[in-house]
N, C-alpha and C positions, 0 to 999 in steps of 0.2 A: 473214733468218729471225727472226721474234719468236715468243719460248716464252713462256708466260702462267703463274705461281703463282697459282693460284688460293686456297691455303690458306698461310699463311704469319704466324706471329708473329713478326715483326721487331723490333718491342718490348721482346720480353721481358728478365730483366735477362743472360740468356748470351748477348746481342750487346750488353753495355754496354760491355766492354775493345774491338770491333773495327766496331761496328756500319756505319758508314761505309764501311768496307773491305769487307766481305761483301757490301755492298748492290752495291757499284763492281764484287766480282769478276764478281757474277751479270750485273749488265747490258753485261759484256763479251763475254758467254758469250750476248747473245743474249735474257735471260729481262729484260725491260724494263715487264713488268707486272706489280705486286703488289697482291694482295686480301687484307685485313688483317683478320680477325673479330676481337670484340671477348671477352673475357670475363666482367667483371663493371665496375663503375663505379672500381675502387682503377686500374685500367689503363684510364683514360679521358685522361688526359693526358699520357701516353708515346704513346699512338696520337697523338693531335692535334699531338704533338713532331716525331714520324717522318714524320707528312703535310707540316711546314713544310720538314723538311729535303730532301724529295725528292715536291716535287710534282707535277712531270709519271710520277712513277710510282707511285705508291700512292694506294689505293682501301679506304677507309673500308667496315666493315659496323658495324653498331651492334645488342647482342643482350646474353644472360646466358645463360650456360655452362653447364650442367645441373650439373656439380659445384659451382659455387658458387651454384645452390638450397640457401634454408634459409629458418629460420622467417621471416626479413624479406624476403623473395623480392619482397614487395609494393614495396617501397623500392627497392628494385634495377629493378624493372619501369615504377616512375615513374622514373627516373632515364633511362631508353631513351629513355621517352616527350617526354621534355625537351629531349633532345638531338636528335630527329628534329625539335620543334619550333625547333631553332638551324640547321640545316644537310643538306644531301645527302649520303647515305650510298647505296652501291650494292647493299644487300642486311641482309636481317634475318638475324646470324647471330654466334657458333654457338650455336644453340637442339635442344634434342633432350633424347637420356634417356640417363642412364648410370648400369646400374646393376654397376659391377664393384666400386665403392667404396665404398657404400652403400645400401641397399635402401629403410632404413625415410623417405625423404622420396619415393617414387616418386608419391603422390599431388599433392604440391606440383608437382615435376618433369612431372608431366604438366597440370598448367594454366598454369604457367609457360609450355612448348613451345606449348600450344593457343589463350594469349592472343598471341603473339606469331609466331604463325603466319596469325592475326584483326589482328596489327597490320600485316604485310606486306602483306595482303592489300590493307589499307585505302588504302597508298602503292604498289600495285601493282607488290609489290619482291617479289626473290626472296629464299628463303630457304635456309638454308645450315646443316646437318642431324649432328650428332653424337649417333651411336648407337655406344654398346660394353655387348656382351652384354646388349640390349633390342632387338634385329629386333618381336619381336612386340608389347612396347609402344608403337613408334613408329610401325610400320605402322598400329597399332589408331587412335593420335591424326589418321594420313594420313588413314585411311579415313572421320573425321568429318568432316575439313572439304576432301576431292577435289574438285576442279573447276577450270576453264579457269584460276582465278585462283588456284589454288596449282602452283605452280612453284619449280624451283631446283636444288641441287645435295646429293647422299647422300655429305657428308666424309667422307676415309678410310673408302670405301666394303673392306671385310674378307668377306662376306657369302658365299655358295653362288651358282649362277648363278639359281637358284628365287629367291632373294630381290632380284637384281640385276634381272631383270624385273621382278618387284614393284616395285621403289623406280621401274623405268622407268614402270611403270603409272600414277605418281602425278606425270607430268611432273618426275619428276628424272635431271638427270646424274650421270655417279658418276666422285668425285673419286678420282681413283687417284694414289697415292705409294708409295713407299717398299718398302709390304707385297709389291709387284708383283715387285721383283726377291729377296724372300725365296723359299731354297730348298725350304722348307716353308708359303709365303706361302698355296697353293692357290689363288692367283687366276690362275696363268700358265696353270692347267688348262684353263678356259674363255673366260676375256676376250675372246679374238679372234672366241666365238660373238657376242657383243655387237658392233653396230654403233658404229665408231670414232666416229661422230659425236656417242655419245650418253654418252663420255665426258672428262672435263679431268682437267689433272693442277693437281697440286698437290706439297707436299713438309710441310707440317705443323712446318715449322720452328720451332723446335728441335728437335723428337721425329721420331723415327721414319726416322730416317737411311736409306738404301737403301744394299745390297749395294754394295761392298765398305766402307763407314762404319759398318755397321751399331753400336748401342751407343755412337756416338761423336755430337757434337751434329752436326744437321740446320743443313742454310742454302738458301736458295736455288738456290744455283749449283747445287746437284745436281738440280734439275729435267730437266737433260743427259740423269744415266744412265738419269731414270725412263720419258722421250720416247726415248732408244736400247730403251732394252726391250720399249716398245711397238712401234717400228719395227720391231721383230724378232718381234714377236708378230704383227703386222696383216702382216706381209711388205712394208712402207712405208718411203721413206725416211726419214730425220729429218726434214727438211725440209715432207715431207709432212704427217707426224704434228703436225709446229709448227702447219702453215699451219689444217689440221682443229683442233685443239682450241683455237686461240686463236678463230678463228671463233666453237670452242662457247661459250668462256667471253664472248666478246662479246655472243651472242643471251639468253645468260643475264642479265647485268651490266647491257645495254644501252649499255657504254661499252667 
């Protein structure tokens, strides 16, 4: 059985005390692929750390994080641009809008996500989609540049099921984690309407722990309970649920 993380900061500095450890539980456990998005350029050489020390399992995305849009957003965007021209990367990401933190750069944030949604395009790479509290700014950015050659995946997809067709309309999978086994999550209400195929999991590690961690930091390994919960949602075994979304996330990835 191989379970696939599709969203996962291994990086960050709350796996600098055990990092090694966490990475060893999860591939015990089965989860033996990791998709690593990027944030901004100050975390550009912890990723390229975490690729030497385990590289038959980690998978490089290379992108600028909607929250760290700001006025040098430009410098941040040639800095992308730079490192696609150094090396392979499986996906533009995480790119998107977020406006739960800040309102007044939504303008920047939105040419940001739409040059670098023009840049995946151009290496015929997927992209990898972070929206909180903006559904309809980011659908708005979708709907300008829709077509055969925008693809990828809707991160910690949180949304209604009206929206989770929409993000499907625009050739995205929807990354589900964590949110899935919240008692109040409202995503266990409908998911199972969506076609399992057209979703991958993820864990968003360090954030956003699943039931029963909730609060507590996020890792890997817990990609387990969020693939149990779906098995229990689709009426699937684990096993199953492994086999379909690693699939998915491979037709995404390419690898």
């Amino acid at each position: 059985m191989i379970l696939t993380d599709t969203h996962t900061h291994l990086y960050s500095k709350e796996f600098d005390a055990d990092r090694k450890e966490a990475i060893e539980k999860a591939i015990e456990k089965g989860i033996s692929r990791f998709f690593i998005p990027a944030i901004d350029s100050s975390h550009t050489k912890a990723m390229y750390e975490l690729e030497a020390q385990f590289p038959e399992n980690i998978y490089l995305m290379m992108g600028l994080h909607p929250t760290s849009v700001n006025k040098n957003f430009e410098e941040e965007l040639q800095h992308i641009e730079q490192q696609f021209e150094q090396r392979i990367f499986y996906a533009v990401g995480e790119i998107g809008i977020d406006l739960y933190w800040d309102k007044t750069l939504l303008k920047e944030q939105q040419i940001a996500f739409k040059r670098q949604i023009q840049l995946a395009k151009s290496k015929n790479l997927p992209i990898v989609i972070h929206c909180r509290d903006a559904f309809d700014e980011v659908f708005e950015v979708l709907e300008s540049e829709k077509g055969d050659d925008l693809y990828g995946i809707f991160h910690c997809f949180t949304g209604n099921k009206e929206q989770a067709l929409k993000a499907l309309s625009y050739n995205m999978k929807l990354g589900i984690g964590g949110v899935v086994t919240f008692k109040n999550g409202g995503l266990d209400k409908f998911l199972a309407e969506i076609p399992i195929e057209d979703i991958v999991l993820e864990t968003d590690a360090p954030y956003l722990a699943p039931a029963p961690y909730r609060g507590k930091r996020n890792e890997s390994a817990h990609i387990q309970i969020i693939a149990e919960k779906i098995a229990t949602l689709y009426e699937l075994s684990l096993e199953e649920v492994a086999a379909i979304t690693t699939k998915s996330s491979k037709d995404i990835f390419g690898v």
